[in-house]
C-alpha positions, -999 to +999 in steps of 0.1 A: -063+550-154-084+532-181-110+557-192-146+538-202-166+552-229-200+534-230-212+506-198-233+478-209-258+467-186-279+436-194-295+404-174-264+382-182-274+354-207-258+324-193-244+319-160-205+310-176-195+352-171-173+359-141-168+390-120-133+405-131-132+420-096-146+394-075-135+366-096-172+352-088-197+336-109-222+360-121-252+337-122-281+336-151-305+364-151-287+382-127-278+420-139-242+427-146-221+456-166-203+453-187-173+479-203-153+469-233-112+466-223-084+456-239-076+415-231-053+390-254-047+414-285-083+424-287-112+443-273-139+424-253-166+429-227-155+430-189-183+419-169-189+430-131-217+428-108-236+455-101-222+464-069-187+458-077-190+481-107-200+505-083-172+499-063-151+507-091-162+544-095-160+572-076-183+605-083-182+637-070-199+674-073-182+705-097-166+731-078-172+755-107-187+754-144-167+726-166-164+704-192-174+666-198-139+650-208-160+624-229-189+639-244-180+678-241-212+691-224-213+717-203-213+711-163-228+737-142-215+741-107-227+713-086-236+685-109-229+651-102-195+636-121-174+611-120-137+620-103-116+588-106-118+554-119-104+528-100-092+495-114-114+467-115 
């Protein structure tokens, strides 16, 4: 499980980015996300399309009052999080 601190979303600048789920073109203008991920010895942006980065998560509701893992606020019973990441 990779965890993802921060998703970039932008209209992509060029049309040269590819999907790294799809393995498509993500064409100019077009919006995509992008999280940052370890590749080649460094950290760079992995672009997706909208709907396969949606794909790629999976939310939920809390069954009782938690914690945010990532930012440490307080979740009352019932809101919206995120369960499980699956790779992209």
């Amino acid at each position: 499980m990779v965890s993802v601190k921060r998703v970039h979303v932008e209209r992509a600048k060029s049309d040269k980015s590819s999907c790294k789920k799809c393995q498509k073109k993500i064409k100019f203008g077009e919006l995509r996300a992008g999280v940052d991920c370890w590749m080649g010895g460094r950290t760079v942006k992995a672009w997706l399309h909208m709907s396969c980065m949606a794909e790629c998560f999976k939310f939920g509701r809390c069954k009782a009052k938690s914690k945010c893992k990532l930012s440490g606020d307080l979740l009352r019973c019932g809101a919206l999080r995120q369960n499980r990441r699956s790779e992209y």
